[in-house]
N, C-alpha and C positions, 0 to 999 in steps of 0.2 A: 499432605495438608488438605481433609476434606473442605470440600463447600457446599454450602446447604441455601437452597433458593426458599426463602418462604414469601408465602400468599399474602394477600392484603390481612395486617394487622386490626385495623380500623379502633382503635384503643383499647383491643385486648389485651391489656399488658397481662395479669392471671395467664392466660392463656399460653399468652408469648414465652413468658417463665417458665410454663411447664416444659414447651415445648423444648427449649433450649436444657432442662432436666434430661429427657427422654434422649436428646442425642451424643448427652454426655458434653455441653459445648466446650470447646477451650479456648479461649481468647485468643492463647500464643501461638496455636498451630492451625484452626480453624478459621475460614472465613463464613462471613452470611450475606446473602445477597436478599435483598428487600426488593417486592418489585410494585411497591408503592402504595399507596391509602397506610398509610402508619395512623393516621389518625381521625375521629368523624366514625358517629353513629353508636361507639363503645362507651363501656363508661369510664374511661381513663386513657386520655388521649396524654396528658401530661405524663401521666406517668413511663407510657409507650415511648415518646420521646426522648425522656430522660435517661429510659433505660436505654434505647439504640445512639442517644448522644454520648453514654458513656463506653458504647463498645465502639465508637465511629472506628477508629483502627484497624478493627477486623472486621469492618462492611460496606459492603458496599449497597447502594442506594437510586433508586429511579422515581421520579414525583409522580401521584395519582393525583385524579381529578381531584380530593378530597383535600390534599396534603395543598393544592396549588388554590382551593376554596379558603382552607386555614390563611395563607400566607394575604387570599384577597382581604377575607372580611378582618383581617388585624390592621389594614391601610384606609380600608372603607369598609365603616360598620353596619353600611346600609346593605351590606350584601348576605348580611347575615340571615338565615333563616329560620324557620322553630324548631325542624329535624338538629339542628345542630348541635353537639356533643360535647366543642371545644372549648366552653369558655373558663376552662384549668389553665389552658394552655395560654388562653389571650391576658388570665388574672395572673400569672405567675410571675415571682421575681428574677424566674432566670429566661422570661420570654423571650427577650433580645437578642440571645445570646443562643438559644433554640431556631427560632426564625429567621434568624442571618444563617444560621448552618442548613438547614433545610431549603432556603432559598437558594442556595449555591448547587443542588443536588441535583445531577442532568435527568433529562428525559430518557435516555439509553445508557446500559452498558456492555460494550461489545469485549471479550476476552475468550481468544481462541476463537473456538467454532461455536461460540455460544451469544448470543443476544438477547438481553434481558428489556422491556419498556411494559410501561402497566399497561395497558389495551390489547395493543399488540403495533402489526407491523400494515402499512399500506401495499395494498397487492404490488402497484404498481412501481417500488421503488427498492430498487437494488440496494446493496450493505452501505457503497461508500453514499448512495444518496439519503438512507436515515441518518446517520450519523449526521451527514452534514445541515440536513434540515433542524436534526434535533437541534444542532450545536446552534442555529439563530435562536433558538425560543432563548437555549440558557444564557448565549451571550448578555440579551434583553435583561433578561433575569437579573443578571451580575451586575444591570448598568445603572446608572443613577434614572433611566427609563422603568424601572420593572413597576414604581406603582401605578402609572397611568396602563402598562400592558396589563396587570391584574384586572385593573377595573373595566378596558376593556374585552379582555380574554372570554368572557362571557356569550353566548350564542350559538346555533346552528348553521349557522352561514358564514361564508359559502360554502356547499357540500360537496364540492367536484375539485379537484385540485388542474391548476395550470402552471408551468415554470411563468407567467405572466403575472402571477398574483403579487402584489406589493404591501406592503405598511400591514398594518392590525387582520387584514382579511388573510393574511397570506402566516401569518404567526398563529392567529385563532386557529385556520384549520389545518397549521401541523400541530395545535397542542391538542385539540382532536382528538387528532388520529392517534396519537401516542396515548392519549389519556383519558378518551371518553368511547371511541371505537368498540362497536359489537359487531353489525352489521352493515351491508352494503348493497346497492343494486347494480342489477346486467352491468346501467352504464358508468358504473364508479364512483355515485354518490353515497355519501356518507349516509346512515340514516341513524338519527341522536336518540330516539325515542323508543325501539323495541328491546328490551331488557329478558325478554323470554327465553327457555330454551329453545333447542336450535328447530325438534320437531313441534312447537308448536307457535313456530311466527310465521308469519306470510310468505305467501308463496316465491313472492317477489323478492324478500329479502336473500342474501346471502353469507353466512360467516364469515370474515375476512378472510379465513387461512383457508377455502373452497373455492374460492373464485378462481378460475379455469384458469384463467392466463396470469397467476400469481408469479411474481418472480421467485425463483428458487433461491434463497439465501447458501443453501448448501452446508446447513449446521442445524445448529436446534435455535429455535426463537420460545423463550419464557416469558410467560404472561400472567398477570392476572384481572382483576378486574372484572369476571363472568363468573359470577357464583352458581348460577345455574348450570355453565359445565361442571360441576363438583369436581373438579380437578381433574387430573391423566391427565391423555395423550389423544384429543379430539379426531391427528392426522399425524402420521410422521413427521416427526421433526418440530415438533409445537408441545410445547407442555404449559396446562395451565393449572397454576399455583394457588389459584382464588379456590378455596374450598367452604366458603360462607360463615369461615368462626363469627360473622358477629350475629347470624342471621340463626344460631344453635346447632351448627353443623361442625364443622371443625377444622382448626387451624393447622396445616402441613408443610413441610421442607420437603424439596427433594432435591438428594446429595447429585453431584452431576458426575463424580468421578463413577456411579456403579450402578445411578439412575435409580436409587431405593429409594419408598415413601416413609414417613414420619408424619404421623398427627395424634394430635390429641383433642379431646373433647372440644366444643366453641361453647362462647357464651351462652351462659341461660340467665334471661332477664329474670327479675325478680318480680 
């Protein structure tokens, strides 16, 4: 029963379509693992949705920053901004029924030797402690709390993690790390704002999955969210799945049972 990890969607459904052509998909026997931005910046986020709501059975799922922006600005429409792409998804008739499912969708998925979160992983926190931090944001998420955490989830701060952190400071910066994470420095702060590849950001900065004293998961960690790594395998044991479909580069899966790539063209704006 293959499984096929694909990169941020961002409402390339075309795309998305072909791709699932190319690897022959089969519902019954195959699975697909999303590793989040399904929607935002493409031109059919609705559609993106519709289609991965229809295969929910054979997928699994981890929220981007972009998918947890949708979920904000449909609570609070002040948070919406011009770049934004979704408003298929906020005018539809099956909205409800979209956004109650994607809200429920964790931050991680761990199975076997493999860990799936859009950004990636915090150097400094071993298997059972992602897991466990993720599982506070989703709890939040599940709870009749998730609009006020939406609205405040918003920020860079605080950029340093403590087991001391409490309430909204301590939720923000594990949704973060799972979900906005590129870089980091020496002493472990987060930093929100370099979006470059890896040779041409500052000195100072550091790729999460480089930093010296990372802790070794001891499997493979999937990521996406960095379209500047055009996807591979940055380091042993990290594969990142973002290969920039929406940016005109192209959308990939890759199978985990034989570690083969799949992609197909990305968007070309018109």
């Amino acid at each position: 029963m293959p499984t096929y990890a694909i990169g941020d969607v961002q409402g390339c459904k075309d795309q998305l379509e072909h791709l699932l052509e190319v690897i022959h998909f089969d519902p019954t026997v195959d699975t697909l693992w999303f590793a989040g931005d399904l929607v935002n910046r493409g031109p059919d986020s609705l559609g993106t949705l519709q289609l991965i709501y229809s295969l929910r059975k054979s997928v699994e799922v981890v929220l981007g920053n972009h998918d947890l922006h949708l979920l904000a600005v449909s609570e609070h429409p002040s948070k919406q901004n011009s770049k934004d792409t979704f408003d298929d998804v906020l005018e539809a008739v099956d909205r409800t029924k979209l956004l109650l499912w994607l809200r429920h969708q964790p931050l991680v998925h761990v199975e076997g030797d493999f860990l799936m979160t859009h950004a990636g992983v915090y150097p400094l926190w071993d298997r059972n402690e992602v897991v466990a931090y993720a599982e506070e944001v989703e709890q939040v998420l599940a709870s009749d709390q998730y609009s006020e955490f939406l609205l405040q989830m918003y920020g860079n701060q605080p950029d340093k993690f403590s087991t001391t952190l409490t309430g909204m400071d301590r939720l923000r910066f594990i949704t973060n790390t799972f979900t906005r994470m590129r870089f980091c420095t020496d002493d472990m702060a987060l930093d929100m704002l370099c979006k470059k590849p890896i040779e041409d950001a500052p000195d100072e900065l550091i790729p999460w999955f480089n930093v010296n004293n990372r802790i070794d998961h001891r499997g493979t960690i999937l990521h996406g969210h960095w379209a500047a790594l055009l996807g591979g395998e940055p380091k042993p044991g990290i594969i990142s799945l973002d290969t920039g479909c929406v940016w005109g580069n192209k959308l990939s899966a890759w199978r985990l049972e034989d570690k083969q790539w799949f992609s197909v063209p990305g968007y070309q704006a018109k």
